[in-house]
VOMAR-675745 format. One line per field, with one value per residue (C-alpha): x, y negated, z; chain; residue number from 0; residue in three letters. Coordinates in pm, 1 decimal, always signed. Example, Ala and Ser with C-alpha at 12.3 -4.5 7.8 and 13.67 -1.06 7.14 Angstrom:
BEGIN
c1 [+1230.0; +1367.0]
c2 [+450.0; +106.0]
c3 [+780.0; +714.0]
cadena [A; A]
num [0; 1]
residuo [ALA; SER]
This chain:
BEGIN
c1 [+8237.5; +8143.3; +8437.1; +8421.3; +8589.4; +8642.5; +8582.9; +8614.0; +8374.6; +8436.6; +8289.3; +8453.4; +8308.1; +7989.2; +8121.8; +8163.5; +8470.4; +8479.6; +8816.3; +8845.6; +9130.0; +9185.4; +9269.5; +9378.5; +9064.0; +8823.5; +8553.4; +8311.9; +7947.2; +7738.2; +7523.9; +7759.2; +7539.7; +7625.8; +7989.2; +7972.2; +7785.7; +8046.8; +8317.1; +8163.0; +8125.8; +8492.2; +8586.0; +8426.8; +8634.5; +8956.9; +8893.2; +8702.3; +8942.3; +9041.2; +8842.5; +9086.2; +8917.5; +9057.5; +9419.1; +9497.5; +9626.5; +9872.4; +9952.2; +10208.9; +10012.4; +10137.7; +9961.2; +10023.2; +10038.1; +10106.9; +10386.8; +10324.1; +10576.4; +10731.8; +10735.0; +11017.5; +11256.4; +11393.1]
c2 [+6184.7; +5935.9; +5742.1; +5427.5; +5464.0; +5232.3; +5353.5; +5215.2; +5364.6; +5274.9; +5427.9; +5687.1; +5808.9; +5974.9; +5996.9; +5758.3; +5836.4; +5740.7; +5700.4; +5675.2; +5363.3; +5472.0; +5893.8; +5966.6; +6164.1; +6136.5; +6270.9; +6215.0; +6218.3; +6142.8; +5811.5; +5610.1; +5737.8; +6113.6; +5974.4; +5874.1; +6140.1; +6404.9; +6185.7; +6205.4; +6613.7; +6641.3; +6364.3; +6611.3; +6908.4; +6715.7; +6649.5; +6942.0; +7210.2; +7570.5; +7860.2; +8055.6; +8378.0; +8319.5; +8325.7; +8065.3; +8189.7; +7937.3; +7992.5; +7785.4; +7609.7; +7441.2; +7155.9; +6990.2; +6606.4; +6316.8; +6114.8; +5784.2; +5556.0; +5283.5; +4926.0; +4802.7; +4508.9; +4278.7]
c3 [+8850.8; +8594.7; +8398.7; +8163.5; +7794.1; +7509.5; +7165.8; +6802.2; +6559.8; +6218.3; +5872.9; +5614.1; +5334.4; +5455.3; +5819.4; +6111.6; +6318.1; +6677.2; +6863.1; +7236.7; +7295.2; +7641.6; +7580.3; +7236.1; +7150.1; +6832.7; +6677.5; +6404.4; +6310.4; +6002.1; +6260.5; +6477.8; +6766.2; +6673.7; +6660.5; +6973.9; +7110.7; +6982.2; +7122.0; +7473.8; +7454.6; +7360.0; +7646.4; +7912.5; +7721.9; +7715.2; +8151.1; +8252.3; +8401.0; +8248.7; +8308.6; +8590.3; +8464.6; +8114.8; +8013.6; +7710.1; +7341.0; +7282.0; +6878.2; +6659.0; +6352.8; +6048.9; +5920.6; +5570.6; +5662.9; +5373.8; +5390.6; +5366.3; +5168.3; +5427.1; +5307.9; +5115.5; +5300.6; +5068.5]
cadena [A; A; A; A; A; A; A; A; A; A; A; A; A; A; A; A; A; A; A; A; A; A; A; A; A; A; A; A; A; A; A; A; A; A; A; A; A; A; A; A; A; A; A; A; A; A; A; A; A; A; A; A; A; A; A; A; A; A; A; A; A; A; A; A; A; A; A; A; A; A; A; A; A; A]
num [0; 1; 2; 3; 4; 5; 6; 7; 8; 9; 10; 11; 12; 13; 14; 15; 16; 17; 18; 19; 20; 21; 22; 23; 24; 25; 26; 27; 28; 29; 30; 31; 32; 33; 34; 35; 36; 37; 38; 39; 40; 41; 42; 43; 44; 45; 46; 47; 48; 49; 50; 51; 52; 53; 54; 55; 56; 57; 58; 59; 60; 61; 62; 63; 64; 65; 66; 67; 68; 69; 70; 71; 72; 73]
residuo [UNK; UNK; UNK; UNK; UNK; UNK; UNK; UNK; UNK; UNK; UNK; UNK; UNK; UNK; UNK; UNK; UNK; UNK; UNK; UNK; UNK; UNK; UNK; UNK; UNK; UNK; UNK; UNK; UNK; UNK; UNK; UNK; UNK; UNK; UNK; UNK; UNK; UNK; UNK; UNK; UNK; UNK; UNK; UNK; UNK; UNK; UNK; UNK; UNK; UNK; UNK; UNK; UNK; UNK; UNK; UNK; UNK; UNK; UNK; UNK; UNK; UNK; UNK; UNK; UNK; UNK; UNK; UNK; UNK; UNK; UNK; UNK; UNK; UNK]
């Protein structure tokens, strides 16, 4: 079954970064059309259903994320 997405691909740096608006799923590429393409591949991932032969490895992970300063209300 084929299914419609929106995507915003912008630039950073050296990469373009494409971000599906419908599933919150991006990816990244060093063309837009890589971008894209990328995005698409991990789309089919993201709906395409687990392998019943395989049992998942569900693992905790700790990420370093920066805080970002909120605005000031005066």
């Amino acid at each position: 079954m084929k299914r419609t997405f929106t995507a915003s691909v912008w630039r950073e740096d050296e990469w373009y970064v494409a971000q599906c608006l419908d599933v919150d799923i991006a990816s990244q590429g060093r063309t837009e059309d890589e971008a894209i393409a990328n995005l698409a591949d991990a789309l089919e991932l993201y709906f395409s259903s687990p392998n019943p032969g395989t049992l998942p490895s569900v693992r905790m992970i700790e990420v370093e994320v920066a805080a970002h300063a909120e605005p000031s209300v005066s």
